[in-house]
C-alpha positions, 0 to 999 in steps of 0.5 A: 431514824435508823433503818429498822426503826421505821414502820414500827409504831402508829403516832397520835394525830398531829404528831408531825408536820405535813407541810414539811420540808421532810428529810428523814421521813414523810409522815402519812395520815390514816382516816383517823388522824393517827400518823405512819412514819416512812422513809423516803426513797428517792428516784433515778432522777434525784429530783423526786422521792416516793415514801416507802412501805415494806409491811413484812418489816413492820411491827405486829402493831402497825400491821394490824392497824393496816389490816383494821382499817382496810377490812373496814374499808373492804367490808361494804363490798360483802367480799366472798374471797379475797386474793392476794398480790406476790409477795408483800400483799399476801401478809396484808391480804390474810390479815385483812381476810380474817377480819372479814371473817373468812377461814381463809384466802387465796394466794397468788404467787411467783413460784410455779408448782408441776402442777400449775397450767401456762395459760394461768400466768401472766408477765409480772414485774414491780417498782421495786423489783424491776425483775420480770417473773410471772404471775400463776393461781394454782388451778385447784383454787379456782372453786373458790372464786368462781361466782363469788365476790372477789377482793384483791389486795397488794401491799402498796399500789404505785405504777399500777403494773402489779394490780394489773397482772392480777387483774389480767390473771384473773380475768383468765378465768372470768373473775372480775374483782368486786374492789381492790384494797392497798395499805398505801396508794403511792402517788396518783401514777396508778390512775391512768394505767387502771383506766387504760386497763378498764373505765371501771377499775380506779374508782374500786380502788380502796387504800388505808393512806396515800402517800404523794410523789415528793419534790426536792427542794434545798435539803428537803422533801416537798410533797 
């Protein structure tokens, strides 16, 4: 596949093989069987590859059948509001508030306004980025969370690390989310780091797929 080809479309079940050795993609499974290709990345060590997801590139399609899905997953929850994670989960966190029928969300966001308070930010990198900024909520919107049930929601979890500069932030202001929803659980890293930061917060995790570390064999990917 060409680089702009990914995240293009969403495959019938059993399109491709898990088992794999995979070289140019890892195909990853929704609930529902249907199959997502990614590339795969390798890491630093070249003996390692994580599948990636970058949703602001993907298709209309697949960004709804993202959105559907983690909705579904978020609606027993009886969310109030939901947040969302700088920068690539604010396109799934609005997506996934509208199916949950509310008439908006709250952003977090990278980029402090004159009017934004220092003590409502936090340190905030990604694996991704590895650029340290800081996390901010503009204050004006914290009516709307204040007493209500809050989801949060990132684009893809991985470390861990961006999930719990939301979390901190939010804890800033007394607001413990109810759950927290990704479009990709990346590998199972994230785990602990939750645990760490509370008992509580890796069993209210909610992902629409997970996508694990992968192992390099020959000229191949295992997972």
């Amino acid at each position: 596949m060409k680089p702009h080809e990914f995240w293009q479309g969403i495959h019938a079940p059993s399109s491709f093989d898990l088992a794999g050795p995979h070289s140019g993609f890892f195909p990853v499974t929704l609930d529902d069987g249907r199959q997502l290709r990614l590339p795969i990345r390798p890491l630093a060590d070249a003996e390692h590859a994580l599948a990636s997801l970058i949703i602001n590139q993907a298709s209309f399609s697949v960004v709804e059948a993202l959105s559907d899905d983690l909705a579904a997953k978020l609606k027993p929850f009886e969310i109030d509001i939901v947040v969302g994670l700088p920068t690539l989960g604010l396109t799934l966190a609005a997506e996934v508030a509208r199916r949950l029928g509310h008439s908006r969300y709250v952003p977090l966001g990278t980029s402090r306004k004159f009017w934004y308070l220092e003590e409502l930010s936090v340190p905030m990198s990604s694996i991704t980025t590895q650029q340290q900024k800081r996390l901010y909520i503009d204050p004006r919107m914290l009516p709307l969370l204040e007493g209500r049930r809050v989801a949060l929601v990132d684009d893809v979890i991985s470390s861990g690390t961006s999930i719990i500069a939301g979390l901190s932030l939010l804890a800033a202001s007394a607001i413990e989310p109810v759950v927290v929803g990704a479009a990709m659980l990346q590998s199972d890293r994230w785990r602990d780091k939750l645990a760490d930061f509370g008992a509580q917060w890796p069993g209210r995790v909610q992902g629409v797929f997970t996508a694990p570390m992968l192992k390099k064999t020959g000229d191949g990917w295992i997972s």
